[in-house]
N, CA, C and O of each residue as an XYZ file, in Angstrom:
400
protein
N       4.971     22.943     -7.176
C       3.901     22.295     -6.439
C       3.590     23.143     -5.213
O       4.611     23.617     -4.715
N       2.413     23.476     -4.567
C       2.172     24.076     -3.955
C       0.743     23.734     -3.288
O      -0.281     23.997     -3.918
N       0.681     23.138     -1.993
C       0.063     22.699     -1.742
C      -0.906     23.731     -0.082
O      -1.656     23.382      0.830
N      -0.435     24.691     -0.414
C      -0.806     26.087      0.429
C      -1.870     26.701     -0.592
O      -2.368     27.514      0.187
N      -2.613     26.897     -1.860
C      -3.299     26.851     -2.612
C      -4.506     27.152     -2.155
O      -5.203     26.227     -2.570
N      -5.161     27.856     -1.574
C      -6.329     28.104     -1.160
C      -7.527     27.473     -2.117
O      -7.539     27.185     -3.314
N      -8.494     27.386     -1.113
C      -9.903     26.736     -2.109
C     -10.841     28.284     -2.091
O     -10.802     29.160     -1.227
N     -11.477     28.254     -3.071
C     -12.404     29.888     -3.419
C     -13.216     29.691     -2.234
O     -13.293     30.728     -1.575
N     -13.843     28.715     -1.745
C     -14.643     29.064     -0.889
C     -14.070     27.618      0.344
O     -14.081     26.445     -0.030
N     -13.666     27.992      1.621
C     -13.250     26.791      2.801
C     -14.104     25.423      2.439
O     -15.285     25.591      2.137
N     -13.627     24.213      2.451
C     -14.453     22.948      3.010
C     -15.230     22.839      4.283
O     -14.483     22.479      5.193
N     -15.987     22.951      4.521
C     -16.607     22.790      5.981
C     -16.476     20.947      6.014
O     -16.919     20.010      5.349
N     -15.542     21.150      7.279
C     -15.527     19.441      7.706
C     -16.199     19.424      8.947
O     -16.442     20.326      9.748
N     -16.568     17.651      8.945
C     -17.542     17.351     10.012
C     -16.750     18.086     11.435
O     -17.064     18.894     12.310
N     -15.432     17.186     11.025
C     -14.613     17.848     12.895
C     -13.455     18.867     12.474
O     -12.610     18.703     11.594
N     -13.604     19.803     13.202
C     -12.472     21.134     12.984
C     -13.295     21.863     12.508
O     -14.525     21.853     12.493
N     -11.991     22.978     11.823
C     -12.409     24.031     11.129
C     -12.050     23.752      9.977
O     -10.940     23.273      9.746
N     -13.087     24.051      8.899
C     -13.047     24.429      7.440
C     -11.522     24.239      6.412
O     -10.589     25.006      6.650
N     -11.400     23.360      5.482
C     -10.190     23.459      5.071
C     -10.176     24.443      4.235
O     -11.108     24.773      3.503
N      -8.884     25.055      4.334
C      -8.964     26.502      3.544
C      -7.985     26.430      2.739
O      -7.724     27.373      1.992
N      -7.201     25.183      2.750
C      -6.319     25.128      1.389
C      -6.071     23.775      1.259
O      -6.413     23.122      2.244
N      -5.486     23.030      0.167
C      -4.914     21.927     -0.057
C      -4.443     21.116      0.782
O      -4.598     19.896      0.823
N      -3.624     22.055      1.738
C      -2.945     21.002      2.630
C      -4.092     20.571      3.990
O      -4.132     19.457      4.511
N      -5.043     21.860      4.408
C      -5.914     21.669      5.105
C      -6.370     20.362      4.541
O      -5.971     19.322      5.065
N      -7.021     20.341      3.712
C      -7.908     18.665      3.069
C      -7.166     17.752      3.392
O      -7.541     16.968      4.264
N      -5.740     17.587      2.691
C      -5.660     16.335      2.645
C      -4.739     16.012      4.442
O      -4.491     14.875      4.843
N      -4.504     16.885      4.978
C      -4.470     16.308      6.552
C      -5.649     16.046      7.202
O      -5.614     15.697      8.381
N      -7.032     16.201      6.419
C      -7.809     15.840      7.079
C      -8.134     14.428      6.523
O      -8.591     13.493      7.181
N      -7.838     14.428      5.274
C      -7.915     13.189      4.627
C      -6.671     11.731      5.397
O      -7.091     10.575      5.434
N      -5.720     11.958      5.744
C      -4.532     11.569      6.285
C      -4.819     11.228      7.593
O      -4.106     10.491      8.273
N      -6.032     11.839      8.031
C      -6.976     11.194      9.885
C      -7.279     10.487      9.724
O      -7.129      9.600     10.565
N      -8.060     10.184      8.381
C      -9.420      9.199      8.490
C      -8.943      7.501      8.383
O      -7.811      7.250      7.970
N      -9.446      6.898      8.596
C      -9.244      5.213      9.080
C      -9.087      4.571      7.694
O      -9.805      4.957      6.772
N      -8.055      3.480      7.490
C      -7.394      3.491      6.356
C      -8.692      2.502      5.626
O      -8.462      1.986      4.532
N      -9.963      2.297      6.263
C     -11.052      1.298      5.379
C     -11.555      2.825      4.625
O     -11.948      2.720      3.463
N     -11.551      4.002      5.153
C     -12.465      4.639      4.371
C     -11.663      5.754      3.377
O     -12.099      6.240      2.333
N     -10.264      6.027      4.069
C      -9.274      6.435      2.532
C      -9.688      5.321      1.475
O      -9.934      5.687      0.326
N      -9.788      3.791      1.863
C      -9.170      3.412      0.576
C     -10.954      3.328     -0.505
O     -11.187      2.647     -1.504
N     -11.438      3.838     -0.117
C     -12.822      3.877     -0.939
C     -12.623      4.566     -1.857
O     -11.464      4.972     -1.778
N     -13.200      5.007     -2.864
C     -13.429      5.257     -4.368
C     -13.307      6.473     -4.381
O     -12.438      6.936     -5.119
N     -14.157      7.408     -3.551
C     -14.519      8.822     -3.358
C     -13.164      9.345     -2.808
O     -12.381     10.210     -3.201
N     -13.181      8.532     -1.797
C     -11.542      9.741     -0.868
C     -10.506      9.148     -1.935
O      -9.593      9.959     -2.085
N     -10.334      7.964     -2.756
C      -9.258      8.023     -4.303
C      -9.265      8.839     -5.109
O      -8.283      8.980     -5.837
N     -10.410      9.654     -5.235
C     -10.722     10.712     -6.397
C     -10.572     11.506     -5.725
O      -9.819     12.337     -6.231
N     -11.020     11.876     -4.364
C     -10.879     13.468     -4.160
C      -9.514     13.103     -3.779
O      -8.906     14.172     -3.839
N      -8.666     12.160     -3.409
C      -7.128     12.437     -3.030
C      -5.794     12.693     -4.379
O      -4.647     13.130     -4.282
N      -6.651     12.155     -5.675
C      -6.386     12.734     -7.011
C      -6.116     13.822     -7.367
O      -5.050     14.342     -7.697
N      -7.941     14.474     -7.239
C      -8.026     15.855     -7.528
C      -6.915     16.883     -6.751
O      -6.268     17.799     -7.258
N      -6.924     16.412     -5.359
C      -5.720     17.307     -4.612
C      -4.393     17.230     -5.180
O      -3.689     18.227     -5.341
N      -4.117     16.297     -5.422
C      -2.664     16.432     -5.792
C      -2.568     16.662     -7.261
O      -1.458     16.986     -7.685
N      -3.576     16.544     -8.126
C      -3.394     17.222     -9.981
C      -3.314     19.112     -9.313
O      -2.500     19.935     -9.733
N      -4.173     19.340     -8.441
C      -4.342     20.846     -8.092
C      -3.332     21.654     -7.905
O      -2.969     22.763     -8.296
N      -2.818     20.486     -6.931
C      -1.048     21.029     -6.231
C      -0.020     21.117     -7.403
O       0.698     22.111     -7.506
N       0.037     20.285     -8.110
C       0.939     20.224     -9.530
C       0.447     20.827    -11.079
O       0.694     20.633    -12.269
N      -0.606     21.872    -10.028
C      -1.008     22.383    -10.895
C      -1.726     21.917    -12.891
O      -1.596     22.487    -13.975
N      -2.363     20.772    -12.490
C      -2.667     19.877    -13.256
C      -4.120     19.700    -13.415
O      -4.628     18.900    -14.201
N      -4.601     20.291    -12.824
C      -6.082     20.398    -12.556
C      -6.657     21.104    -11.614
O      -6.286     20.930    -10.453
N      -7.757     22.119    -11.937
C      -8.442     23.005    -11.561
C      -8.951     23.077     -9.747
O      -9.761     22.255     -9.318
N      -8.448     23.974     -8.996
C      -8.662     23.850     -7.623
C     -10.757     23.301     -7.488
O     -11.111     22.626     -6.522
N     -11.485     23.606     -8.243
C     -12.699     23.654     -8.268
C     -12.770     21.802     -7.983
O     -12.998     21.230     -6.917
N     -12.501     21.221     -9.279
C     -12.105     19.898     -8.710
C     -11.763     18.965     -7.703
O     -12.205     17.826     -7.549
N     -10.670     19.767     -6.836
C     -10.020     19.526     -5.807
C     -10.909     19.700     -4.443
O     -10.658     19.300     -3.306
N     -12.121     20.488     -4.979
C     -12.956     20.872     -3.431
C     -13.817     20.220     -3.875
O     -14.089     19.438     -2.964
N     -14.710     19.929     -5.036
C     -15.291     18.910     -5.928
C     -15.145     17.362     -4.907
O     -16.024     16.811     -4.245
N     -14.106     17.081     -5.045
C     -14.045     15.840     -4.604
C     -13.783     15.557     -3.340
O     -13.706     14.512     -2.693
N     -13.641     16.846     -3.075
C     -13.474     16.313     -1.459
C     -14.977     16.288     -0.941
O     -15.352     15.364     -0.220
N     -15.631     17.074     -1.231
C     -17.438     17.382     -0.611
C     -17.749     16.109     -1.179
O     -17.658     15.268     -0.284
N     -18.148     15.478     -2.508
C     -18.256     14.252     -2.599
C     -18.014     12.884     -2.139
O     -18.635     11.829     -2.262
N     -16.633     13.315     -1.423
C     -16.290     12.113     -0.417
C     -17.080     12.016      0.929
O     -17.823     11.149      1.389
N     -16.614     13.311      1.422
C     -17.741     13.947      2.594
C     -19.389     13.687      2.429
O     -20.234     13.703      3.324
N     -19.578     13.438      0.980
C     -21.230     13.543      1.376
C     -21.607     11.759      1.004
O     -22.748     11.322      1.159
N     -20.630     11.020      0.584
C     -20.362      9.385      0.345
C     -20.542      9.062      1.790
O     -21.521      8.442      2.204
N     -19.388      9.579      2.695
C     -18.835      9.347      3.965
C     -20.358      9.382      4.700
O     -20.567      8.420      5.439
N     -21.602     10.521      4.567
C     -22.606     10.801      5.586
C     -23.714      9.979      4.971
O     -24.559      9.575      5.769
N     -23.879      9.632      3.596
C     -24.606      8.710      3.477
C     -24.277      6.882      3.731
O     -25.164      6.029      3.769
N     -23.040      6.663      3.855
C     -22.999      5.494      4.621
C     -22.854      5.097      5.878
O     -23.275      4.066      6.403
N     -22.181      6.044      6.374
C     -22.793      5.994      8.128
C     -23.815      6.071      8.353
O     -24.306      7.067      7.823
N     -24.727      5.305      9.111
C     -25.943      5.388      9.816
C     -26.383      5.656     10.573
O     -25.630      5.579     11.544
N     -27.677      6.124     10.899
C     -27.993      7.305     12.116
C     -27.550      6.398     13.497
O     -28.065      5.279     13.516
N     -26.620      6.746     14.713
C     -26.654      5.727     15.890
C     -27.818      5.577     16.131
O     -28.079      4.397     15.900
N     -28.897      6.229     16.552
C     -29.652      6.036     17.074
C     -30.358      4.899     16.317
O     -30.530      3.949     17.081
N     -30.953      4.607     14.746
C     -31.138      3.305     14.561
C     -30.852      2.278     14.007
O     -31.491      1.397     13.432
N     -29.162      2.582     14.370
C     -27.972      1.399     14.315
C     -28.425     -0.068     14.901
O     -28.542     -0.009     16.125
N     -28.607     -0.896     14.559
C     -28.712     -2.064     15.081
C     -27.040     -2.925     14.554
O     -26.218     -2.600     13.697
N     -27.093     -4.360     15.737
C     -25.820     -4.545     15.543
C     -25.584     -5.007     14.515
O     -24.489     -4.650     14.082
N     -26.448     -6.056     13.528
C     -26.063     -6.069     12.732
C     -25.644     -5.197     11.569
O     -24.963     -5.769     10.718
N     -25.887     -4.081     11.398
C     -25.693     -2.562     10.445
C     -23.966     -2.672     10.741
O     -23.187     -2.812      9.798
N     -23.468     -2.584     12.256
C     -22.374     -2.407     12.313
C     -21.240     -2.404     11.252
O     -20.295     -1.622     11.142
N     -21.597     -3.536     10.464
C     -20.134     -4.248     10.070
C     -20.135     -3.345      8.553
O     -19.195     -3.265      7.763
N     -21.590     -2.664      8.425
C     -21.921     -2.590      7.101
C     -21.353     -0.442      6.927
O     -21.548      0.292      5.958
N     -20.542     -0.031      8.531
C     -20.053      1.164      8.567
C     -19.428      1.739      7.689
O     -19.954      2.735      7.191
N     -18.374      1.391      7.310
C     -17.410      1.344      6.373
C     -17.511      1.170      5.008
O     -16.798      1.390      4.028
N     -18.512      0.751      5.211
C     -18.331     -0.006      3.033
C     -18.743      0.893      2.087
O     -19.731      1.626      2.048
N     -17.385      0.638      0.955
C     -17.464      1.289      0.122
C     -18.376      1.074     -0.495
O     -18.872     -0.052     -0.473
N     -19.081      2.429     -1.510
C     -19.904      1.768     -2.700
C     -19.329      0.544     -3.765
O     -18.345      0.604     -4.503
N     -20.004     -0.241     -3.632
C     -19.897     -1.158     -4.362
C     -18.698     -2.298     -3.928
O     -18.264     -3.264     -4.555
N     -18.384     -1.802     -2.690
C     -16.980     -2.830     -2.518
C     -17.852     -4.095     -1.658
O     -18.645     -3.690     -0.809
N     -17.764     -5.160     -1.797
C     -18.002     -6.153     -1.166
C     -17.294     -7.293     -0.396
O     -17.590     -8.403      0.046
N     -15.907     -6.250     -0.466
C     -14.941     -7.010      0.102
C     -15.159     -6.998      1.835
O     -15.189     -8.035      2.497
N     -15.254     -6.090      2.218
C     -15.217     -5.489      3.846
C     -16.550     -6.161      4.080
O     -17.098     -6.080      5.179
């Protein structure tokens, strides 16, 4: 297992610098607030990372799902500027989860 694994081309994340290997991702994944790990997207891309590491599936995958989470993550946040309060509660939610 090897989780030092470079990605062919860095992740550009919103905050920091670029993950440039496996372990980069998923400590960035390991920041984020436990309503938006547990969503669908950061489950799959936190998959893909660890089939990658155990060599179980293709690093392409592994950056695959992380940009997909990342681009889940920017389409459900809403612009502040025309955040109203009620939007608030609606920050977080997963696709399709109606629990939160």
């Amino acid at each position: 297992m090897s989780w030092d694994r470079p990605f062919a081309q860095p992740v550009p994340l919103p905050e920091g610098p670029p993950a440039q290997t496996l372990r980069d991702a998923a400590g960035y994944i390991r920041k984020l607030p436990q309503p938006e790990r547990d969503c669908q997207e950061w489950r799959l891309a936190v998959q893909m990372l660890i089939d990658a590491a155990e060599d179980r599936g293709p690093m392409l995958f592994a950056r695959m799902g992380i940009v997909r989470a990342l681009e889940a993550h920017a389409e459900r946040t809403p612009n502040p500027v025309h955040q109203g309060p009620s939007q608030d509660r609606d920050k977080l939610k997963c696709n399709g989860d109606a629990s939160i």
